[in-house]
Legacy VTK file of the C-alpha trace (Angstrom):
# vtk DataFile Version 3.0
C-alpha trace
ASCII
DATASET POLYDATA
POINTS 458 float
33.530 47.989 -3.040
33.466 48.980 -6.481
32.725 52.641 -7.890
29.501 51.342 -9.798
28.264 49.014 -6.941
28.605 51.993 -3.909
26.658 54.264 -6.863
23.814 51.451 -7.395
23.710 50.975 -3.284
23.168 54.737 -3.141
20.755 54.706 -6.076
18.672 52.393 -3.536
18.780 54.593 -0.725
17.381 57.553 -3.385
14.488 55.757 -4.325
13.659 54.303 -0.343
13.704 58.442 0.504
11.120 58.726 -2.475
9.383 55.834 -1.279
8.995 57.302 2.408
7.212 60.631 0.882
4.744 57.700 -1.309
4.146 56.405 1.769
3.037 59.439 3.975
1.222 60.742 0.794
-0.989 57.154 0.932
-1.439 56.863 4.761
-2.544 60.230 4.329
-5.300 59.502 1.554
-6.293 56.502 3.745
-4.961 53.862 0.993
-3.802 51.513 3.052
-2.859 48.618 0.785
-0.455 51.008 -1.350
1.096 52.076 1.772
1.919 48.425 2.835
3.174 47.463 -0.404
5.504 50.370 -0.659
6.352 49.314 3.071
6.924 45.631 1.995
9.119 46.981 -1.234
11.156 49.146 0.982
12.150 45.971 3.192
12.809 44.035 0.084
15.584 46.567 -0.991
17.125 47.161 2.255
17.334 43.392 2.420
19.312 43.600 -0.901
21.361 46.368 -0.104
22.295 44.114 2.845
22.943 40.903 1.229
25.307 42.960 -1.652
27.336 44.810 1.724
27.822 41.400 3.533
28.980 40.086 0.191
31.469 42.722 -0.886
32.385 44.332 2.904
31.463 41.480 5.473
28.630 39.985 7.599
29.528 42.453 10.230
30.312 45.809 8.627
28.895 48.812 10.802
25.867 48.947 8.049
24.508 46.045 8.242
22.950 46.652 12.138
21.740 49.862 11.108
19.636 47.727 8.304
18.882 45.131 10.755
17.135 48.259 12.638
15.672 49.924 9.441
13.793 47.013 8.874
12.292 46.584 12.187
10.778 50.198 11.872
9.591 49.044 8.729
8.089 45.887 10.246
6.379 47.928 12.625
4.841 50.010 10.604
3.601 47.173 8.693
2.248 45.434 11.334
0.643 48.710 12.760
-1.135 49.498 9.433
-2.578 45.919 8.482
-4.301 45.523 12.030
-5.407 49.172 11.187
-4.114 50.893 14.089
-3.888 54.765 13.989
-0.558 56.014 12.953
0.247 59.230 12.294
1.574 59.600 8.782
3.716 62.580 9.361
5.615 60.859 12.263
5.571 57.524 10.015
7.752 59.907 7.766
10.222 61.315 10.126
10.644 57.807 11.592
11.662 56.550 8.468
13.667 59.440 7.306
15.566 59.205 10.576
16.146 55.018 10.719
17.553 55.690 7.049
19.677 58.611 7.562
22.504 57.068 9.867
22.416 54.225 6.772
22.969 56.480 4.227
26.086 58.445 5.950
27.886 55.346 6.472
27.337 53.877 3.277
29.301 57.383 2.111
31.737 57.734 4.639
32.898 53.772 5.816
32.257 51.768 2.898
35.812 52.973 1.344
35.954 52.651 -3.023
38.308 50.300 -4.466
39.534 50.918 -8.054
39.508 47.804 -10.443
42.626 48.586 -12.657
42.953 45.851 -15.667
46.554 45.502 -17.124
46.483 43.908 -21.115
50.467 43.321 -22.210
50.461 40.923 -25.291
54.312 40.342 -25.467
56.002 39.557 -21.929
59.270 41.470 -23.302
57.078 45.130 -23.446
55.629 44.067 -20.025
58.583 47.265 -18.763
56.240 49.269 -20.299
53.549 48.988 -17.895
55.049 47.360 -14.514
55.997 50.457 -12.272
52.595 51.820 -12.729
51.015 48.035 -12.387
53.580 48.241 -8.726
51.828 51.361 -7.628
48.324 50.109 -8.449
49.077 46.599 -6.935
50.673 48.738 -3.456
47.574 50.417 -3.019
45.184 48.972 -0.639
42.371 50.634 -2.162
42.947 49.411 -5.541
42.113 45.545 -7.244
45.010 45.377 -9.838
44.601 42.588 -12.791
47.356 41.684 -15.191
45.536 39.605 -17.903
47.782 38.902 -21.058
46.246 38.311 -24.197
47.013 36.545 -27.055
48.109 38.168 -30.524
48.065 36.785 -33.649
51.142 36.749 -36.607
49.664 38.078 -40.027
49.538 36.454 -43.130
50.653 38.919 -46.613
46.892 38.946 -46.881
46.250 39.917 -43.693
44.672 37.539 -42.328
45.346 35.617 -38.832
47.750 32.307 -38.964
49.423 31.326 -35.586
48.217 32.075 -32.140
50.685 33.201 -29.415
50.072 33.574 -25.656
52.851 34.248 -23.034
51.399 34.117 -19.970
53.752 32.069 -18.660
56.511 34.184 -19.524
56.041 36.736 -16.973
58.280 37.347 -13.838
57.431 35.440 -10.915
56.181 38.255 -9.052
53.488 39.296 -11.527
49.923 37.483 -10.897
48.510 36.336 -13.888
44.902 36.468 -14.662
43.774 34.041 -17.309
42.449 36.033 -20.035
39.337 33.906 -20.341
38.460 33.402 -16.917
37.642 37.700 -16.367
34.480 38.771 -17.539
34.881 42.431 -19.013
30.890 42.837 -19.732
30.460 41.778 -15.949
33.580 43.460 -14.349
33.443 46.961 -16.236
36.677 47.650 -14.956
37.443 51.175 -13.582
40.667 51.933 -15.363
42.410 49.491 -18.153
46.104 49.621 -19.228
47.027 48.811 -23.051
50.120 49.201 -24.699
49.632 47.874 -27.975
47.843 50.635 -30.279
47.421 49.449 -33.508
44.107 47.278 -33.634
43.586 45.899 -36.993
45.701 48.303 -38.672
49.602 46.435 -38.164
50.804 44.220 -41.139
52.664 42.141 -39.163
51.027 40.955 -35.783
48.184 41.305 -34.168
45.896 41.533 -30.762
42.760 39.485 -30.480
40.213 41.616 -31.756
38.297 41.304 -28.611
41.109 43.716 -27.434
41.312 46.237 -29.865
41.006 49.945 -28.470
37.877 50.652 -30.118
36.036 47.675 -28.462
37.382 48.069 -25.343
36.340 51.563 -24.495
32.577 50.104 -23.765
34.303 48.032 -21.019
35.772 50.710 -19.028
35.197 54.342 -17.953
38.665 54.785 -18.821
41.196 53.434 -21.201
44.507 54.093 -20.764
47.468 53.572 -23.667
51.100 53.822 -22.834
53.710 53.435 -25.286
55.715 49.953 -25.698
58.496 52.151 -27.167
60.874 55.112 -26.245
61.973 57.708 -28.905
65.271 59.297 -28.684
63.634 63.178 -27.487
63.002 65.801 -30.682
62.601 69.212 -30.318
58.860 70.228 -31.444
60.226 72.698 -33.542
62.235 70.406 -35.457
59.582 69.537 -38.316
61.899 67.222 -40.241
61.928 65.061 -37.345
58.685 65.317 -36.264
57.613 64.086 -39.620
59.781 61.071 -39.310
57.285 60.040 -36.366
53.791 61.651 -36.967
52.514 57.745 -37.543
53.012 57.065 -33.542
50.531 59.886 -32.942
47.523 58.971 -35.171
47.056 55.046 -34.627
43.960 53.831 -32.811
45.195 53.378 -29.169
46.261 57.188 -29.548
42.748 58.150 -30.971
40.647 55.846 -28.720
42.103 55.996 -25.153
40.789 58.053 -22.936
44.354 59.112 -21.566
48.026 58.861 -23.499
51.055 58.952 -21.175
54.045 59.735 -23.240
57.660 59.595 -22.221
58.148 63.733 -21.873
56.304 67.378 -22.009
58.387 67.788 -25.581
56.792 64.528 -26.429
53.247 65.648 -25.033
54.192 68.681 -27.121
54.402 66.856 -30.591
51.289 64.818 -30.078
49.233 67.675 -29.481
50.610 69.584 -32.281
50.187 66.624 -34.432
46.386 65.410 -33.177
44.992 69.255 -33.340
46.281 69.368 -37.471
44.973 65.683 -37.406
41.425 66.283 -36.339
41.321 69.900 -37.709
37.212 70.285 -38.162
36.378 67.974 -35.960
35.144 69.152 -31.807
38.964 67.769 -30.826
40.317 71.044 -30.310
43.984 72.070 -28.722
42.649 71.592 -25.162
41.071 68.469 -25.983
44.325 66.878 -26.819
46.184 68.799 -24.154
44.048 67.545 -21.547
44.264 63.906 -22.797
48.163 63.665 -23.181
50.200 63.652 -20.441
54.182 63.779 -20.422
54.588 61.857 -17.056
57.229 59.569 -18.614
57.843 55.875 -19.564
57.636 53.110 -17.183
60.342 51.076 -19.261
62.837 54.145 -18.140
61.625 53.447 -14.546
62.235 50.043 -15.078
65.777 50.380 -16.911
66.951 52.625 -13.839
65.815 50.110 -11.330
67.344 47.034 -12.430
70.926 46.735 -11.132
73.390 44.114 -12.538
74.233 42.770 -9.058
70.884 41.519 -8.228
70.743 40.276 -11.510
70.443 35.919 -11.907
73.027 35.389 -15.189
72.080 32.061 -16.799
75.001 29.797 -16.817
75.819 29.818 -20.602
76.437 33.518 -20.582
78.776 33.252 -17.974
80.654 31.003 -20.335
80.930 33.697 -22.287
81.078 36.337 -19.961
83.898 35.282 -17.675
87.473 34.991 -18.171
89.911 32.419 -17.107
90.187 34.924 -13.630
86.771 34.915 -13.001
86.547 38.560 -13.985
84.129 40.085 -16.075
84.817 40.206 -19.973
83.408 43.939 -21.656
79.612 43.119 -22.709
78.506 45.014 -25.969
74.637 44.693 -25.899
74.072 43.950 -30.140
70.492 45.591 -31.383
69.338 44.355 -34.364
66.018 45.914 -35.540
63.358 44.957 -37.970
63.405 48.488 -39.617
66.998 47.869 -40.708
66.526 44.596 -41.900
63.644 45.863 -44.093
65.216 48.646 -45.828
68.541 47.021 -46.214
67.602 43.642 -46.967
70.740 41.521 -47.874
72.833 44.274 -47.615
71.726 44.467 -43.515
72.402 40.654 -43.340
76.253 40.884 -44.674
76.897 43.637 -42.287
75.725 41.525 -39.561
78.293 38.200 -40.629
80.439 41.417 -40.215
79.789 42.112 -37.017
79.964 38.692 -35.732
83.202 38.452 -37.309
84.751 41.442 -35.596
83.291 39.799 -32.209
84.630 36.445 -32.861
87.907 37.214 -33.435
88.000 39.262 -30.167
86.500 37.447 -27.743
89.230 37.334 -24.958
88.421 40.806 -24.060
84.522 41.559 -24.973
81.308 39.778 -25.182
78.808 39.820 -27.748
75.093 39.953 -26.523
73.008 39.331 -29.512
69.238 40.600 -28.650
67.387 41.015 -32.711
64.342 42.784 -32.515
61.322 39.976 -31.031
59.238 40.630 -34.438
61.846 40.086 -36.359
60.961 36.746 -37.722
57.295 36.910 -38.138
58.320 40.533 -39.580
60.328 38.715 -42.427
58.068 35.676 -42.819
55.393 38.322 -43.966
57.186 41.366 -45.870
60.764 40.041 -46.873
60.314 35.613 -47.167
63.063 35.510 -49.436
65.426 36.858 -46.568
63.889 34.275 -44.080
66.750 31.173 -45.305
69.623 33.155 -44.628
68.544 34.967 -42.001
67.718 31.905 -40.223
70.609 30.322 -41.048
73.202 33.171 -39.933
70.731 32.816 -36.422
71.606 29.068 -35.960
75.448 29.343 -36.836
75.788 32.206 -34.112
73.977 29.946 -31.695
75.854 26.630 -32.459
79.322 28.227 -32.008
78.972 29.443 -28.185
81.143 31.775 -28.652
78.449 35.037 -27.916
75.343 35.023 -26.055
71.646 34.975 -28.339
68.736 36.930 -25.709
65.186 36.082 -27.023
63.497 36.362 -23.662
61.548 38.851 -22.445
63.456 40.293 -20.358
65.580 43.561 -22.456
66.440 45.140 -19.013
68.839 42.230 -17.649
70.712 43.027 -21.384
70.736 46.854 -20.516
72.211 46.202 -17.107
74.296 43.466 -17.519
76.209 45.359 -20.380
78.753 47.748 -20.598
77.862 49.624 -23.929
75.148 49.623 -27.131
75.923 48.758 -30.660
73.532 48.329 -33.237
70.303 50.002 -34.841
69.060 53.102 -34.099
66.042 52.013 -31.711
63.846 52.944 -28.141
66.095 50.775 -27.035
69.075 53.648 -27.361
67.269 56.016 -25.197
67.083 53.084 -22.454
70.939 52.473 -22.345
71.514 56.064 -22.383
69.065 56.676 -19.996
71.265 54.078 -17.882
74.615 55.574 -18.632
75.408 53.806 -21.230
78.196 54.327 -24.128
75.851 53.724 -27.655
77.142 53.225 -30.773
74.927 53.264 -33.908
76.333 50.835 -36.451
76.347 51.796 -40.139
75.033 48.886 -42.658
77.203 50.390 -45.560
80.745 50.060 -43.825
82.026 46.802 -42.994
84.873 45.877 -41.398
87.538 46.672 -43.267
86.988 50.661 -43.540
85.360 50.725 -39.845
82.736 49.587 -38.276
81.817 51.546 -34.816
80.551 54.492 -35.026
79.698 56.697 -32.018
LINES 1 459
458 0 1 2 3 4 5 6 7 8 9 10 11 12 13 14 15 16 17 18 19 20 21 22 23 24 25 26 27 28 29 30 31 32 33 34 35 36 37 38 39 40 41 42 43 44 45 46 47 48 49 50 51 52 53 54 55 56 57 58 59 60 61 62 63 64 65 66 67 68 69 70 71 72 73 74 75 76 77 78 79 80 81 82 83 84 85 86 87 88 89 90 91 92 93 94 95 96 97 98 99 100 101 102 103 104 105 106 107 108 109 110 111 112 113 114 115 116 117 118 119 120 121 122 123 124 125 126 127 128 129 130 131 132 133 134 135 136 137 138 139 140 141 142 143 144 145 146 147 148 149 150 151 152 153 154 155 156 157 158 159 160 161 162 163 164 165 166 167 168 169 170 171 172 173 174 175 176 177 178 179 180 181 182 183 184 185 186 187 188 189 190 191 192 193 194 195 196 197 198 199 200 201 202 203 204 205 206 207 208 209 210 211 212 213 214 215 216 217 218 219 220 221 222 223 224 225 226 227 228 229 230 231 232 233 234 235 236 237 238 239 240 241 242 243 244 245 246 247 248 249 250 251 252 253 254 255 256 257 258 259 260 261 262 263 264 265 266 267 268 269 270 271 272 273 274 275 276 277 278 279 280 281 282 283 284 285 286 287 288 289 290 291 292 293 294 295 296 297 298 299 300 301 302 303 304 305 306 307 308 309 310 311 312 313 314 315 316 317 318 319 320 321 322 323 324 325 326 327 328 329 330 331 332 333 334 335 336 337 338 339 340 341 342 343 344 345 346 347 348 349 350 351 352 353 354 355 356 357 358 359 360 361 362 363 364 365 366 367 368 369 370 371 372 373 374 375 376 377 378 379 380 381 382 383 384 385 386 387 388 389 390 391 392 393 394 395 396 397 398 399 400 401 402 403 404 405 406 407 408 409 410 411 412 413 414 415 416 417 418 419 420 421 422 423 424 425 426 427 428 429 430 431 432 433 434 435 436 437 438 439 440 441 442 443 444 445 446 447 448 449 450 451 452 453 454 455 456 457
């Protein structure tokens, strides 16, 4: 049984205890007809609070023979009054008070609560953002947990919506899916719901349904709960250089409208609070406000890097053309990054150091294996800031992917390319804080050396 439908069952019994003193008061005063009424209206809601325990708990929960009794007292009494028979309205009272009583403690101590906990991911590859705490919820007997994907939207220069996207069928086999439009927030008022997209209305490139944004969802749930899609390599709070570099992840809506932020560290938690209390300076969020709503528990995708292990790992059959050599042993994997950041401030520059790359890779392929993963925003990122790179970024895409000769990773799923791999190259990214988190060697590549000069550099 829900929180709000054990509350409303107990709301009930409130207003029968009132009803029992209404009824004394009018057997009392010799009203008779008001006494049976109130009689009649009692039965009436124990019959309800019946029908809505059979419905959620079973026909034969414990409660539901103590009803069965209540309203044969109340019956009784009924009967008793409308033939006019003397009854004493003192003992009417006690009678009732002590039919109800056994009732009410076993509505509070057997009728256990079970938390509703809704689960909104809009791209399956962030999904490791959320799963170990959806695990936890979905292990606990006491808990109802949904995973409802929603749909996003790319963004037009304008801003407005063009294409659709929903990837519910993109999810591991293990995750239930709820369809999105068969769960009824307005009737379900869930206890607890999960987001980790914080941006409402206010990202250029992509975005949630509406429906979903942070603000609107708040009226659906007594609490709303944001968790970062990302990882940031750690900063020192006293480090105000870099702190400034990331004061925007701090201040978007999810931040400002969740009732709870879980962030990936207590240096983290640190930074947000120092950066909300300057934020909202004059307004009633104080220090403690902020303290109290940010917690540095950690990030689920680190839970999720750590626990996937390459040998339980199903490799598709066109990497292991690439991965293997003619000995059947393993090749050295070098996971490639490529972010949308990069690409944006380096423009054509960024895409000649990638045909760089590729040609360093190429050439060495007996030895080491190239696992291209580019950033999943990537092209609806160019398509609405940079169109005039689209061509030739497209076009270096389908070469790479025609020649076989290194693998291209556009699924969802960025841990099997952190465990599969030996080592990191490319972009600085969250991504570099998951490999290292898994013991991996990372190497941040530099767009302005090529080749030539050198192109790793630690």
């Amino acid at each position: 049984m829900r929180k709000q439908q054990k509350a409303q069952i107990e709301s009930f019994l409130n207003l029968l205890i009132r009803a029992h003193e209404e009824i004394k008061k009018s057997i009392s005063s010799n009203k008779l007809d008001i006494a049976l009424d109130l009689l009649a209206q009692c039965q009436d809601s124990a019959i309800q609070i019946g029908e809505t325990i059979e419905h959620l708990e079973g026909e034969n929960f414990v409660t539901i023979s103590m009803l069965e009794h209540y309203c044969e007292v109340l019956y009784q009494l009924y009967e008793a009054l409308r033939q006019h028979q003397s009854v004493n309205p003192h003992k009417t009272y006690k009678t009732l008070q002590k039919s109800l009583l056994p009732i009410k403690t076993s509505i509070k101590n057997d009728i256990k609560i079970h938390t509703e906990v809704v689960f909104l991911p809009y791209k399956a590859s962030m999904w490791d953002s959320l799963e170990s705490v959806w695990q936890a919820a979905d292990e606990d007997p006491d808990c109802d947990a949904y995973v409802i994907p929603i749909p996003y939207y790319d963004k037009n220069p304008d801003g407005s919506f063009k294409e659709m996207h929903y990837e519910g069928d993109l999810y591991p086999d293990y995750v239930p899916i709820t369809d999105y439009q068969a769960y009824d927030f307005t009737d379900r008022c869930p206890d607890i719901i999960f987001i980790h997209n914080p941006y409402d209305e206010c990202n250029y490139v992509t975005s949630v349904h509406p429906f979903f944004y942070s603000k609107n969802l708040k009226q659906y749930t007594e609490k709303l709960v944001y968790i970062p899609y990302f990882v940031l390599g750690e900063i020192d709070p006293d480090n105000q250089e870099a702190v400034e570099s990331m004061k925007h992840f701090c201040t978007v809506p999810g931040v400002l409208y969740a009732d709870k932020v879980v962030v990936q560290s207590e240096d983290m938690k640190k930074i947000y609070v120092n950066v909300l209390t300057e934020y909202s300076k004059g307004s009633k969020a104080d220090r403690k406000y902020w303290e109290n709503k940010i917690l540095g528990l950690g990030s689920p995708k680190i839970d999720k890097a750590l626990s996937t292990r390459k040998e339980d790992l199903k490799i598709p059959k066109d990497w292991k053309k690439v991965i293997e050599k003619e000995d059947g042993s393993w090749k050295k994997i070098i996971f490639y990054n490529t972010s949308v950041t990069a690409l944006l401030e380096h423009g054509e520059k960024y895409l000649e150091k990638m045909r760089d790359v590729f040609q360093v890779f190429k050439e060495n392929t007996d030895e080491v294996a190239l696992l291209w993963r580019p950033h999943p925003l990537i092209q609806v990122t160019i398509e609405s800031m940079r169109p005039e790179l689209w061509n030739e970024y497209r076009a270096l895409v389908i070469e790479y992917q025609t020649e076989h000769w290194g693998i291209y990773d556009d699924t969802p799923d960025l841990d099997r390319a952190i465990a599969v791999c030996d080592g990191y190259y490319g972009d600085p990214s969250s991504v570099v804080k998951l490999c290292q988190e898994a013991g991996k060697l990372v190497m941040i590549q530099d767009v302005e050396i090529l080749n030539e000069e050198s192109s790793l550099h630690n």
